[in-house]
Backbone as ProteinMPNN parsed JSONL, in Angstrom:
{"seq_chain_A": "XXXXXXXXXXXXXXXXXXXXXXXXXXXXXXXXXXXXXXXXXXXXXXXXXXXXXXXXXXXXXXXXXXXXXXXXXXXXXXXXXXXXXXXXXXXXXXXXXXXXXXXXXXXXXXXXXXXXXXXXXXXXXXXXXXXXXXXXXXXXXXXXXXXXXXXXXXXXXXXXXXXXXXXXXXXXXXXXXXXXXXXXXXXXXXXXXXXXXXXXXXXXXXXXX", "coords_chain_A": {"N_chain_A": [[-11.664, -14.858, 21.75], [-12.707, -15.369, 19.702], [-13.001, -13.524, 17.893], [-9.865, -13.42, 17.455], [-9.835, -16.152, 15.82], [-11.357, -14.877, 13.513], [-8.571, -13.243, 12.795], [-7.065, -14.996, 11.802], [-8.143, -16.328, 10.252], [-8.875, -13.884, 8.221], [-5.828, -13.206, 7.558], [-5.316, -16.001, 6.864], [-6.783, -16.196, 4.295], [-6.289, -13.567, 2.918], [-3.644, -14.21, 2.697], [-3.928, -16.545, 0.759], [-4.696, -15.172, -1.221], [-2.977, -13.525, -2.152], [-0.897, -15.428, -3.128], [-2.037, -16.511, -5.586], [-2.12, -15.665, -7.602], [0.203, -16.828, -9.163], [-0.497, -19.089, -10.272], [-1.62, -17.97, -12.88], [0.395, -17.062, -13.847], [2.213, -19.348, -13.984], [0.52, -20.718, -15.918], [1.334, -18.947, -18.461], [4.086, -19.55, -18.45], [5.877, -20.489, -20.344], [5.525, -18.652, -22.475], [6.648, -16.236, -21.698], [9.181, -14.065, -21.622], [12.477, -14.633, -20.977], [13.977, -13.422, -19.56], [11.925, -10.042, -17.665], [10.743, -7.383, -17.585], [10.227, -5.649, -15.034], [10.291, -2.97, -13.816], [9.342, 0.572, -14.478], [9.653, 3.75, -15.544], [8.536, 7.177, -15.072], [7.92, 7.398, -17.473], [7.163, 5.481, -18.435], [8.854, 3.956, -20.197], [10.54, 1.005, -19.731], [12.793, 0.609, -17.341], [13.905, -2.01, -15.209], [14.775, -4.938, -14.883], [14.191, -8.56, -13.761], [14.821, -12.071, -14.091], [12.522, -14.697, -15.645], [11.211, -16.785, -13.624], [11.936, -15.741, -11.317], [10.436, -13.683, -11.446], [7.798, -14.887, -12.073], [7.29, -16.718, -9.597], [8.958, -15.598, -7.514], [8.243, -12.853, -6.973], [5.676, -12.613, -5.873], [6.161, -14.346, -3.812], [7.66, -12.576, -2.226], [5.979, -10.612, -1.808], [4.419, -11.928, -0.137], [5.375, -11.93, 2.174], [6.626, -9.649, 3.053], [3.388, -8.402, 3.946], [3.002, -10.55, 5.535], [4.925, -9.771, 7.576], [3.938, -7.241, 7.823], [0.88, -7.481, 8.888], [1.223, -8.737, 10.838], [2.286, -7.122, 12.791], [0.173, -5.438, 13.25], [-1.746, -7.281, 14.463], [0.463, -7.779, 17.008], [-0.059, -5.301, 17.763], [-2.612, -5.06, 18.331], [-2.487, -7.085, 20.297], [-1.238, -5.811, 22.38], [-3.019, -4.424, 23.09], [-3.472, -1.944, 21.681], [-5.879, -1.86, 19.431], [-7.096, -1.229, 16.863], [-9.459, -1.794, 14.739], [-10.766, -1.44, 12.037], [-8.961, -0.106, 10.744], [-7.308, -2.14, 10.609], [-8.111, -4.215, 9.068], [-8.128, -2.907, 6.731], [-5.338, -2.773, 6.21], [-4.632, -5.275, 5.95], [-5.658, -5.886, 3.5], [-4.372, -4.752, 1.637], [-1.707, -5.379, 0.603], [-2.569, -7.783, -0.68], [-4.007, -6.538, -2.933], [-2.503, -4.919, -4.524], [-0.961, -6.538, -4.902], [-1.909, -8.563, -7.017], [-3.041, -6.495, -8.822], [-0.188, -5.48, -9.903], [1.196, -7.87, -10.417], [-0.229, -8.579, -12.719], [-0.134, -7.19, -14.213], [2.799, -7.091, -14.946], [3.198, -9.792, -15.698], [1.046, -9.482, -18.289], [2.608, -7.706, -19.583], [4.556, -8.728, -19.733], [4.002, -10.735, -22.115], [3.707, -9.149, -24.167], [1.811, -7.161, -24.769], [0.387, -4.152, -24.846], [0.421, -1.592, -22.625], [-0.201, 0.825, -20.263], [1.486, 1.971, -18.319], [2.188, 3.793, -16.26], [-0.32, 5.076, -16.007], [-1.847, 2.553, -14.707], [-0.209, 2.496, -12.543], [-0.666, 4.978, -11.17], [-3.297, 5.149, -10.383], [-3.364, 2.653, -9.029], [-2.127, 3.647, -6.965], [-3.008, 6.515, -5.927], [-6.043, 5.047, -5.47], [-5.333, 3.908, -2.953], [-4.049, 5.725, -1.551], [-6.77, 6.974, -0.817], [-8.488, 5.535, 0.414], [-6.975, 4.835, 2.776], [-6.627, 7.185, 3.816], [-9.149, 7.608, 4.206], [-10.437, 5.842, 6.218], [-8.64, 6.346, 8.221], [-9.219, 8.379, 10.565], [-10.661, 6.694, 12.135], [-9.097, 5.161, 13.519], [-8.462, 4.31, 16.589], [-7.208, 6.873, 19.316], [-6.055, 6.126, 21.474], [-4.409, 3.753, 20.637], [-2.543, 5.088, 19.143], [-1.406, 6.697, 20.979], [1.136, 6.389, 22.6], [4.483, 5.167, 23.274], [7.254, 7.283, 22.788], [6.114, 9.945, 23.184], [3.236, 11.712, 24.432], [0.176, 12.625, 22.509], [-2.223, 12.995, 23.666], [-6.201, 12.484, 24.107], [-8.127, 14.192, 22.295], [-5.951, 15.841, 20.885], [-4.472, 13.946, 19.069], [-6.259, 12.553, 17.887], [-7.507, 14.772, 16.392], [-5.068, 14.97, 14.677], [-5.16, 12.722, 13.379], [-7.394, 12.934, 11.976], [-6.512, 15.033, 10.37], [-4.563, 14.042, 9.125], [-5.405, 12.015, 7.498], [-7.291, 13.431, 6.276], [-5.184, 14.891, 4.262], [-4.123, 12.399, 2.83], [-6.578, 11.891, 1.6], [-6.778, 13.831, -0.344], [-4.314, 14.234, -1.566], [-4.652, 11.414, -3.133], [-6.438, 12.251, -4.424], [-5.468, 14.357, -6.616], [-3.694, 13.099, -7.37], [-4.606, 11.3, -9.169], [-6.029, 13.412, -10.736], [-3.445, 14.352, -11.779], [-3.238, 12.712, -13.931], [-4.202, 13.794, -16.134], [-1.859, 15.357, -16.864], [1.122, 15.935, -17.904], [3.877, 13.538, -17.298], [5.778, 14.517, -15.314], [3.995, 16.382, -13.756], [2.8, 14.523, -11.537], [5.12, 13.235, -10.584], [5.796, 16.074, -9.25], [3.292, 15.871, -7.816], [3.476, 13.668, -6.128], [5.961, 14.621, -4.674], [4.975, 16.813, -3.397], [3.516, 15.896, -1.383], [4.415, 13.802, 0.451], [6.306, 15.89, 1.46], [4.097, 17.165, 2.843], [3.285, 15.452, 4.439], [5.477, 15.31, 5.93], [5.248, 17.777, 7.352], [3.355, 17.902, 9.035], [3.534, 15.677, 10.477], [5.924, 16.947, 12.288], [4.287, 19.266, 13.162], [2.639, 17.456, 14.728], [4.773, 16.505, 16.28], [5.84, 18.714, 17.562], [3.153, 19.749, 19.309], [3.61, 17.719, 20.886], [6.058, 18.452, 22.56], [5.215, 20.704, 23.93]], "CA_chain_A": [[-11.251, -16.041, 21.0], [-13.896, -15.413, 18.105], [-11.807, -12.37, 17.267], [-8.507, -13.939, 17.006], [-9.86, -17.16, 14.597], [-11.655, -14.386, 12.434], [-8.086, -12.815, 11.953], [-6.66, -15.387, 11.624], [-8.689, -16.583, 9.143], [-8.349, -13.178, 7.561], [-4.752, -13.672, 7.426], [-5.169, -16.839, 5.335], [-7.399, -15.956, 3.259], [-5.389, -12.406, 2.206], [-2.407, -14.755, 2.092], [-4.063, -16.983, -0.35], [-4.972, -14.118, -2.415], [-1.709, -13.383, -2.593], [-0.153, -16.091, -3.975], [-2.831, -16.859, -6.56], [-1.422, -15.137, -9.0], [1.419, -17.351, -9.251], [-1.155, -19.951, -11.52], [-1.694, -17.738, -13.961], [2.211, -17.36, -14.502], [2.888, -21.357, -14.474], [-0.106, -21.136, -16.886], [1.744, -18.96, -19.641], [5.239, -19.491, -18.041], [6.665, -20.515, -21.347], [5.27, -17.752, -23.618], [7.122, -15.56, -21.046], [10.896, -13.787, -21.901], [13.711, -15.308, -20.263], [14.419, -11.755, -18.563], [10.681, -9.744, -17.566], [10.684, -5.759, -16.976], [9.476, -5.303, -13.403], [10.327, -1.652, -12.826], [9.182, 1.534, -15.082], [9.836, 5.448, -15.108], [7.191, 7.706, -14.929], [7.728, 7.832, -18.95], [6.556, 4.69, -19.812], [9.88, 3.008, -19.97], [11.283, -0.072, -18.653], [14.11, -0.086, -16.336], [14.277, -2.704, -14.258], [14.265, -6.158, -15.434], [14.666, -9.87, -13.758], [14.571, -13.65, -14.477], [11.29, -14.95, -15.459], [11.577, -17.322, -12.538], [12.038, -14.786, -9.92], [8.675, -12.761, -11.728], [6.328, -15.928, -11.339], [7.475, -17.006, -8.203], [9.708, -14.867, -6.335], [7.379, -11.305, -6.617], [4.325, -12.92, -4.717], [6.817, -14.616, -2.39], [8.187, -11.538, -1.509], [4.321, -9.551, -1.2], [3.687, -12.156, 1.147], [6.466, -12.297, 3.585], [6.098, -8.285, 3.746], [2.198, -8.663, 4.068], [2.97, -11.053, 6.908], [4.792, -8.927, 8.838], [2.789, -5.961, 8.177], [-0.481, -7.936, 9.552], [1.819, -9.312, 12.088], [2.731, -5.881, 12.915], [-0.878, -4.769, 13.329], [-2.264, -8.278, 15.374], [0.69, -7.754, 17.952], [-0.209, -3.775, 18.857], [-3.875, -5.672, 18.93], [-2.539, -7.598, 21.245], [-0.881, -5.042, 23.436], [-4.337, -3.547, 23.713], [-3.731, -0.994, 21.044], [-6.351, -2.775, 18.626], [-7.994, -0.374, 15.515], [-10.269, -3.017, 14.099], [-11.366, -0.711, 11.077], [-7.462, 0.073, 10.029], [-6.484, -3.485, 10.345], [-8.965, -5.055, 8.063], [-7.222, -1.939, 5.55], [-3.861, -3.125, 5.707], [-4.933, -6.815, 5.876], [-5.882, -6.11, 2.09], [-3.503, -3.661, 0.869], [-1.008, -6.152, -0.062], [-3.464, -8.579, -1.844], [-4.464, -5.815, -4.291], [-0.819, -4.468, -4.971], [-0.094, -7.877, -5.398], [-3.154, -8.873, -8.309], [-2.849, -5.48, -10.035], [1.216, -5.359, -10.076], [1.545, -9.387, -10.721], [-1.317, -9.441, -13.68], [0.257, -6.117, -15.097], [3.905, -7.61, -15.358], [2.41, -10.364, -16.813], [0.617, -8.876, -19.331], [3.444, -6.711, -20.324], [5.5, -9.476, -20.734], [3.434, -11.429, -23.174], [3.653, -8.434, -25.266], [0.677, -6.374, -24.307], [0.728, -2.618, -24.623], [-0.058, -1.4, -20.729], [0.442, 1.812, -19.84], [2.158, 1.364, -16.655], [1.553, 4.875, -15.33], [-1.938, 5.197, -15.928], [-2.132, 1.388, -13.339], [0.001, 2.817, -11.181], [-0.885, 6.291, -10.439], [-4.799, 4.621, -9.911], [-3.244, 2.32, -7.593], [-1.658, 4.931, -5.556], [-4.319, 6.845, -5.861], [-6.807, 4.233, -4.538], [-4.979, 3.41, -1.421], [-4.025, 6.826, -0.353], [-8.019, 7.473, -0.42], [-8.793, 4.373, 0.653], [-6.24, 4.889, 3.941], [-7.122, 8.292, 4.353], [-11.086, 7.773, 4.655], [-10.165, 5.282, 7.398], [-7.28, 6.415, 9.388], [-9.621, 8.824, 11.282], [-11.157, 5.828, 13.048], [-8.412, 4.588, 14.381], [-9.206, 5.329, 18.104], [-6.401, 7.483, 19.638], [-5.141, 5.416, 22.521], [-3.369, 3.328, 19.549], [-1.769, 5.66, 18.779], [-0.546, 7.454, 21.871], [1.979, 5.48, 23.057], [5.441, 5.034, 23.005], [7.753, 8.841, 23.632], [5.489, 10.882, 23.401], [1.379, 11.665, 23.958], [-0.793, 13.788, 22.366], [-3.707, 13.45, 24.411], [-6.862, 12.287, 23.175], [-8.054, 15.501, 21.715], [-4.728, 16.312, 19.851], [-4.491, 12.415, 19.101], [-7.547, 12.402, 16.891], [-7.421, 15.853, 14.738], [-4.064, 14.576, 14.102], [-5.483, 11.698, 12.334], [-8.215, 13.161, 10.989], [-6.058, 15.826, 9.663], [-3.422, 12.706, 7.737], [-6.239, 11.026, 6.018], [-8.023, 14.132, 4.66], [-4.162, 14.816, 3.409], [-3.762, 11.583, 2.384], [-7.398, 11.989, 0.4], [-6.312, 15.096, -0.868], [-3.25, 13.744, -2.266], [-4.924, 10.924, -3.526], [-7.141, 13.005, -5.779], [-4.923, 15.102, -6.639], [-2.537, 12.003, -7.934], [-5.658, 10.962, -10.088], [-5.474, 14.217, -12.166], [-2.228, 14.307, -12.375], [-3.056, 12.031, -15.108], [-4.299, 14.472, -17.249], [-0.727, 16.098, -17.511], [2.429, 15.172, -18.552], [4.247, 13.2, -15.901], [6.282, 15.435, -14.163], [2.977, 16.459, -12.614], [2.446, 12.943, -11.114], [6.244, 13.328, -9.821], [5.536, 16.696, -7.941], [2.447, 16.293, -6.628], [4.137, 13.015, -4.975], [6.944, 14.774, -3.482], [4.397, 17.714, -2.214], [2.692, 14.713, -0.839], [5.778, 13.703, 1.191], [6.731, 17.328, 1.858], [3.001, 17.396, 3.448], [3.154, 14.554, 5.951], [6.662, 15.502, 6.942], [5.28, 19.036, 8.4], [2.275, 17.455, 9.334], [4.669, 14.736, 11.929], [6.843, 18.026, 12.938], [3.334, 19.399, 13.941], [2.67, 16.666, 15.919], [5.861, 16.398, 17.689], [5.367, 20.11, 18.651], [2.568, 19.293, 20.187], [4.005, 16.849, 22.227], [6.824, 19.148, 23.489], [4.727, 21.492, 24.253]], "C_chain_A": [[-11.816, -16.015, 19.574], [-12.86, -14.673, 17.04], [-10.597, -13.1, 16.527], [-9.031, -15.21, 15.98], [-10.382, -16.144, 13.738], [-10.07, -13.595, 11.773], [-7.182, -13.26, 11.325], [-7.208, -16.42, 10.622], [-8.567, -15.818, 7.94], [-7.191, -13.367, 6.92], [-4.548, -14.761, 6.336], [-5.308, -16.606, 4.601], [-6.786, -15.101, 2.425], [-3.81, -13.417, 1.462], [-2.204, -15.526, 0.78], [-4.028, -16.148, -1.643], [-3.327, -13.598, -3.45], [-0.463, -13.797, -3.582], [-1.169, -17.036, -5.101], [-2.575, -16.698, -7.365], [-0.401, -16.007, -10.288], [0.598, -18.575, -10.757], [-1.213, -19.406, -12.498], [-0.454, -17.319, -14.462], [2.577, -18.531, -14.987], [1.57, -21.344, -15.91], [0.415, -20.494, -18.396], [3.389, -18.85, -19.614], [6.181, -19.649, -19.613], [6.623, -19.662, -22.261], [6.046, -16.577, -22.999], [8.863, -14.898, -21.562], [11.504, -14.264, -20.686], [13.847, -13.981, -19.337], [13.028, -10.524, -19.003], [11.253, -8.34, -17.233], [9.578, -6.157, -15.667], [9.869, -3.72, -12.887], [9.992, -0.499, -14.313], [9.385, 3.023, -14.81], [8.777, 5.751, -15.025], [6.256, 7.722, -16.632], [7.637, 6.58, -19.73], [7.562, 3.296, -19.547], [10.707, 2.294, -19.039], [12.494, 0.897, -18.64], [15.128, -0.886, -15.328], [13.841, -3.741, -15.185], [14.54, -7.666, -14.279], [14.209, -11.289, -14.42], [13.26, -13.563, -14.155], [10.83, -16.073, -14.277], [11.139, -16.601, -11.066], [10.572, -13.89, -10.11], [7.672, -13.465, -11.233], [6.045, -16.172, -10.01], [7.734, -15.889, -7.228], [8.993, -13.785, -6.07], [6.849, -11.993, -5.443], [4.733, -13.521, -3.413], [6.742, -13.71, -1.08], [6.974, -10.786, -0.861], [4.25, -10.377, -0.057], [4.172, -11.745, 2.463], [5.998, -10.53, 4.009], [4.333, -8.016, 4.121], [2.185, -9.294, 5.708], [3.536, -9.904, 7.908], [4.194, -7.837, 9.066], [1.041, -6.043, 9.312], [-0.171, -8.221, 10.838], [1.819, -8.209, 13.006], [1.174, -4.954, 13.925], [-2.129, -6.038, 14.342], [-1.013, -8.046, 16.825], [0.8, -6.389, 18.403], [-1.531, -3.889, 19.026], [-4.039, -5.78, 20.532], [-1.961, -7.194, 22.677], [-1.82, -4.181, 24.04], [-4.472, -2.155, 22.745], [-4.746, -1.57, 19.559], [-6.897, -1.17, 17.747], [-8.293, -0.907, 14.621], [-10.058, -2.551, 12.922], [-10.018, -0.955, 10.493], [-6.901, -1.345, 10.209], [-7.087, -4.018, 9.449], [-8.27, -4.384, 6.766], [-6.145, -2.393, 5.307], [-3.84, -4.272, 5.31], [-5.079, -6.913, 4.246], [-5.253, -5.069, 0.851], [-2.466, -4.573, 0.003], [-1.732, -6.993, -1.09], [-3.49, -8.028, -3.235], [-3.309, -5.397, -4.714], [-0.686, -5.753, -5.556], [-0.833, -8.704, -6.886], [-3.07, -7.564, -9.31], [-1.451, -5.585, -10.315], [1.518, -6.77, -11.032], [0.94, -9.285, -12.543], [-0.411, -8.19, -15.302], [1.514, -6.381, -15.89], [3.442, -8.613, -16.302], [2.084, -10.362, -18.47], [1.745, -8.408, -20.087], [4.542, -7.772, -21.374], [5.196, -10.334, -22.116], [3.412, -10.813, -24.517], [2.445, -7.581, -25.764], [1.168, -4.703, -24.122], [-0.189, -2.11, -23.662], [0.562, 0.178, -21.173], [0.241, 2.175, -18.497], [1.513, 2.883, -15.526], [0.818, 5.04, -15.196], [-2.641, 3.953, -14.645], [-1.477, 1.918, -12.435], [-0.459, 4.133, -9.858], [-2.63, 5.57, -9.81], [-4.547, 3.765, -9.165], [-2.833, 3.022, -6.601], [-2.403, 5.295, -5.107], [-5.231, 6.442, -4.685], [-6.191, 4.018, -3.151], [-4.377, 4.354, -0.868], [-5.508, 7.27, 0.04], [-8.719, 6.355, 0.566], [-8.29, 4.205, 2.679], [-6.883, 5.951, 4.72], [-8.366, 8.516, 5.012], [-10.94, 7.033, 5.721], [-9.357, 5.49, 8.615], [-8.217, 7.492, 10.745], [-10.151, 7.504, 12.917], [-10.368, 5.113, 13.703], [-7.771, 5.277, 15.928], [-7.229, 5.811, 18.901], [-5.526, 7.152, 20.772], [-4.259, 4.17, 21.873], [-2.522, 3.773, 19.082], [-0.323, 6.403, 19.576], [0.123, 6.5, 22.922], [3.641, 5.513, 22.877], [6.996, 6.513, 23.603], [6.832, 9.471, 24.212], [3.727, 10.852, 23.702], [0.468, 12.798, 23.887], [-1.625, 13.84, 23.456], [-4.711, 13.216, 23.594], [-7.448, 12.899, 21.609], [-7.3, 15.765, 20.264], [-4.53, 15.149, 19.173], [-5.505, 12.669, 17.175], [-7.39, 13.78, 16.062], [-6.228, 15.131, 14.406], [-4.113, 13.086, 12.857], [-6.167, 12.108, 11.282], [-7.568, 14.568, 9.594], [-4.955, 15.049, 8.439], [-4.477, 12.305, 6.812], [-7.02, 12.388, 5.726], [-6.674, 14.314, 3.667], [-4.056, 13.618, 2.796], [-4.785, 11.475, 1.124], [-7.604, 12.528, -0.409], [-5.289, 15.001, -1.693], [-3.233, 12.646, -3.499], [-5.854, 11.268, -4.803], [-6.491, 13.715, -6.431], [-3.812, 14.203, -7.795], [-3.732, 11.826, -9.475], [-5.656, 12.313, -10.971], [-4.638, 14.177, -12.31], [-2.304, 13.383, -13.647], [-3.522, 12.561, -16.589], [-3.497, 15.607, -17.804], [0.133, 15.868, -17.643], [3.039, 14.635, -16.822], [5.021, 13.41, -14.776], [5.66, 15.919, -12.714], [2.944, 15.467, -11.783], [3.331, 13.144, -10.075], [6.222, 14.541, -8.57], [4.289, 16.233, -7.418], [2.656, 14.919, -5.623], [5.293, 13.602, -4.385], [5.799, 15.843, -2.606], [3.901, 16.76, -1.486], [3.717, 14.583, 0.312], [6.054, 14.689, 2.634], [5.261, 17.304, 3.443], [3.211, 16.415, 4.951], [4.413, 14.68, 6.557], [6.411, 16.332, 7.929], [3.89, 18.436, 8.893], [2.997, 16.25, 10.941], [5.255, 15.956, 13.0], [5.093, 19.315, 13.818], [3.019, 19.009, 15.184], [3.709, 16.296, 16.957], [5.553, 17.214, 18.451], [4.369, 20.308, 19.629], [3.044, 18.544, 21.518], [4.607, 17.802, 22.81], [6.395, 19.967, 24.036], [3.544, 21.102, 25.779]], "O_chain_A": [[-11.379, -16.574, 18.568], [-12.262, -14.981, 16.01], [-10.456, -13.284, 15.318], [-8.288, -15.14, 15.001], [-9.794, -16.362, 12.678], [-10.061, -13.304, 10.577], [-6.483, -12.645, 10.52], [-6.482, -17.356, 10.286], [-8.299, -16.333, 6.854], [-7.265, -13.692, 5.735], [-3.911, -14.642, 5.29], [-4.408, -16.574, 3.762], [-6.593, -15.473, 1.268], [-3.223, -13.374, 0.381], [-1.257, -15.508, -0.006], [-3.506, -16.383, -2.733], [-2.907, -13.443, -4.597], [0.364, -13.222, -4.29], [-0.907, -18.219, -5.321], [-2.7, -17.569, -8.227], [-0.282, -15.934, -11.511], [1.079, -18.754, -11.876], [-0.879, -20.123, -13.441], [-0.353, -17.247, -15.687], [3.107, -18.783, -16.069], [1.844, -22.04, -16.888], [0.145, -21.116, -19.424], [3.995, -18.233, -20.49], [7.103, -18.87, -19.854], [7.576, -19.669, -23.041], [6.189, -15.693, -23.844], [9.65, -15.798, -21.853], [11.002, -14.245, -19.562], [13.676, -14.127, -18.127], [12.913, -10.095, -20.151], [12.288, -8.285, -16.57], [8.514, -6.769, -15.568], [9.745, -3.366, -11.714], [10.548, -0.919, -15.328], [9.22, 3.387, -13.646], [7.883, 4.914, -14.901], [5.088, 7.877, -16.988], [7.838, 6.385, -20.929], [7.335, 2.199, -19.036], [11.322, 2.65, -18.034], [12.984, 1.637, -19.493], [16.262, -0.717, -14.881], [12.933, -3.66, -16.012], [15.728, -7.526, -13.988], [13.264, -11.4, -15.201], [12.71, -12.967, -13.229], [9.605, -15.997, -14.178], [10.351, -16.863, -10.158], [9.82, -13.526, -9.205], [6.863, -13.129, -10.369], [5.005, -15.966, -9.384], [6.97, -15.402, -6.394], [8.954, -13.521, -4.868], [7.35, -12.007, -4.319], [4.159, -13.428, -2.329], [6.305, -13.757, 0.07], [6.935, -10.416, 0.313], [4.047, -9.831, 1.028], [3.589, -11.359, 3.477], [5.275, -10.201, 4.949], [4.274, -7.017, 4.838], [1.647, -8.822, 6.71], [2.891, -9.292, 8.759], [3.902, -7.401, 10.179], [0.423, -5.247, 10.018], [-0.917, -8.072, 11.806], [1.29, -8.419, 14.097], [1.21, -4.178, 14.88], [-3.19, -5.621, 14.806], [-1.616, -8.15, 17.894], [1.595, -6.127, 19.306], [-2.021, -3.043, 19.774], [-4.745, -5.308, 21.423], [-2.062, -7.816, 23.735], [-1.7, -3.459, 25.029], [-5.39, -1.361, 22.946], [-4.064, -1.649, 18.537], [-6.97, -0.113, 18.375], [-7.671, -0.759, 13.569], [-9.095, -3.1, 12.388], [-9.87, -1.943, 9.774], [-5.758, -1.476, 9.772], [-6.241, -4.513, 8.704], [-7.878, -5.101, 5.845], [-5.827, -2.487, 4.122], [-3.122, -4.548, 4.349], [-4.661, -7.929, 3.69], [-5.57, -4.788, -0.305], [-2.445, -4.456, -1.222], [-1.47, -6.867, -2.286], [-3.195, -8.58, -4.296], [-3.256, -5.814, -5.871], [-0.288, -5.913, -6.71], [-0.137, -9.362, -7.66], [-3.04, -7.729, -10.529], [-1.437, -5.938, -11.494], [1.987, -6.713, -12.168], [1.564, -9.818, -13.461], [-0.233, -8.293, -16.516], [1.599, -6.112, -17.088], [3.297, -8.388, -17.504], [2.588, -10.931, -19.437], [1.82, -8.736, -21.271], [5.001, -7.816, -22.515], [6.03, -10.537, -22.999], [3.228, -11.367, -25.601], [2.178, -7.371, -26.947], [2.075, -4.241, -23.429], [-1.41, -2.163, -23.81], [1.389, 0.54, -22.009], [-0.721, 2.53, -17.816], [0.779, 2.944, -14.539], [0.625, 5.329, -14.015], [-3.575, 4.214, -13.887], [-2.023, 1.926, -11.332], [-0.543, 4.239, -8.635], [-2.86, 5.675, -8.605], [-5.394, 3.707, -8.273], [-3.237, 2.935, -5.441], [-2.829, 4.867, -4.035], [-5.349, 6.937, -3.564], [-7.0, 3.999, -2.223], [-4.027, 4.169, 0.298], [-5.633, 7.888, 1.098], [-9.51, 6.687, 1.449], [-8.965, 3.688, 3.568], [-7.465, 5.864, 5.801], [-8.656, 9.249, 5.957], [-11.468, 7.672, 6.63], [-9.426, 4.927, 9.708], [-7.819, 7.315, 11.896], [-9.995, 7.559, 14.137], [-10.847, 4.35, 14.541], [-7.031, 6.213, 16.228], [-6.282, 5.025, 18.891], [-4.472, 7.737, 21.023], [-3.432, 3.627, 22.606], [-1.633, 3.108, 18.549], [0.854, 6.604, 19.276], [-0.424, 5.998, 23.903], [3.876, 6.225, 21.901], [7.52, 6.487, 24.717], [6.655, 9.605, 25.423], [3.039, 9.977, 23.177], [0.095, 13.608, 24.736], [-1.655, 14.854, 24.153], [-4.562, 13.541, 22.416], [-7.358, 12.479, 20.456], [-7.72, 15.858, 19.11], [-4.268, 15.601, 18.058], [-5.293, 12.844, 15.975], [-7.089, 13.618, 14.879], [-6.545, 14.391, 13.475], [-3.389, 12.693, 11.942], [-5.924, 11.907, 10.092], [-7.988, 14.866, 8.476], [-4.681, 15.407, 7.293], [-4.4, 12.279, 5.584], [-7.476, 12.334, 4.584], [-6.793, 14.012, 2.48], [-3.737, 13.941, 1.652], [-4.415, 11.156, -0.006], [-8.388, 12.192, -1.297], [-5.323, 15.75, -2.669], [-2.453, 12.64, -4.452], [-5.928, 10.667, -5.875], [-7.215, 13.887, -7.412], [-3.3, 14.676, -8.809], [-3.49, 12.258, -10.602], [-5.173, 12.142, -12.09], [-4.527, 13.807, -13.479], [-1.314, 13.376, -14.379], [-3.351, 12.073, -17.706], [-3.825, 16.454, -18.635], [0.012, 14.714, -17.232], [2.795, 15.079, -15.7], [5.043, 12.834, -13.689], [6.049, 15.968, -11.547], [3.278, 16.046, -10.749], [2.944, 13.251, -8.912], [6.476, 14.316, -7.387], [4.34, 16.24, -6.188], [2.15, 14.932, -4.501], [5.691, 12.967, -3.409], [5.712, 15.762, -1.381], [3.983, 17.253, -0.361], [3.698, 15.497, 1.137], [6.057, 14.553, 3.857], [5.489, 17.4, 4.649], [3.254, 16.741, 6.137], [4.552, 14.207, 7.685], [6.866, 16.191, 9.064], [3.387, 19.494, 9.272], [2.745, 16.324, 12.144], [5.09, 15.932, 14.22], [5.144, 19.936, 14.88], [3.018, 19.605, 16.262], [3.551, 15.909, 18.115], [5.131, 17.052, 19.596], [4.591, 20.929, 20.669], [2.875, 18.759, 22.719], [3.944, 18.299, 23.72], [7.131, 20.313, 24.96], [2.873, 22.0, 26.285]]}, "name": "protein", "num_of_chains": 1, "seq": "XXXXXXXXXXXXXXXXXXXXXXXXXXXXXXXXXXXXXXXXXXXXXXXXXXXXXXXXXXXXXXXXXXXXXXXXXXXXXXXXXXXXXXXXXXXXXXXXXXXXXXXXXXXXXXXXXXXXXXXXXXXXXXXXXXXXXXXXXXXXXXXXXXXXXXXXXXXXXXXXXXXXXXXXXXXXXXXXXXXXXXXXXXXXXXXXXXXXXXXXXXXXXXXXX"}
């Protein structure tokens, strides 16, 4: 019972975080453009734009609702007995921070602030593939094995521990990328990709085997 009010306390609390943001929009809502860039290339430049309306409000809406079900997501395989305390408290605050660096950055930009978008984003990536990676080991292996197929404890666990060093590996890896033009940035996220695809096709093989 303790459990469930602490995560459900969690839960608020992340949720609040979430939509906090939203004050410091109503606070320079009018100094704001009628139509906000919300999407960038790797090169800097806008390409995405909507209503300043939909920026203040509607973003943090949206973080939450996906936030909710992500937490949701991760309290009902709790509650099926697949619980991984450690990796839930991780996701529980993944959205928050996406949602305070992304929100404050638009923001900014719009007021007429020179950001450079890639340099926040690649360091958020970054951060939360290392951030995932250093944790995902601990998430105990009978959470995992479930559903088609099952590793087995054993196979279960390198298989984790083998995603999050990739994932921390990737994550560093993203972080220089900033000391070369941004193409780099672009491959070493698809090798990234590329990586956890044969890294799954691993683990199937396992199973069939």
């Amino acid at each position: 019972m303790a459990m469930m009010k602490n995560k459900w306390r969690s839960l608020l609390v992340t949720s609040l975080v979430i939509l906090a943001p939203i004050l410091y929009g109503v606070s320079v809502y009018d100094q704001l453009p009628v139509r906000m860039v919300t999407h960038w290339g790797f090169d800097n430049q806008p390409n995405g734009w909507m209503v300043r309306s939909m920026v203040v409000f509607g973003l943090p809406i949206l973080m939450l609702l996906i936030h909710l079900v992500t937490v949701g997501a991760t309290y009902h395989a709790s509650a099926k007995g697949h619980s991984a305390p450690r990796m839930e408290r991780v996701v529980a605050w993944i959205f928050p921070v996406i949602t305070i660096v992304a929100y404050t950055i638009t923001i900014r930009y719009g007021l007429g602030e020179t950001i450079d978008i890639r340099l926040w984003t690649v360091i958020m990536v970054a951060g939360l593939l290392i951030f995932i990676g250093n944790y995902l080991p601990t998430v105990p292996p009978e959470s995992v094995n479930k559903g088609g197929f099952h590793l087995g404890k054993a196979n279960t666990q390198s298989d984790l521990r083998s995603t999050g060093y990739c994932l921390v590996l990737f994550g560093v890896l993203t972080l220089l990328s900033l000391f070369f033009p941004p193409i780099v940035t672009v491959i070493v996220l698809v090798l990234f990709i590329i990586s956890l695809l044969v890294l799954m096709m691993i683990s199937y093989h396992k199973a069939a085997n």
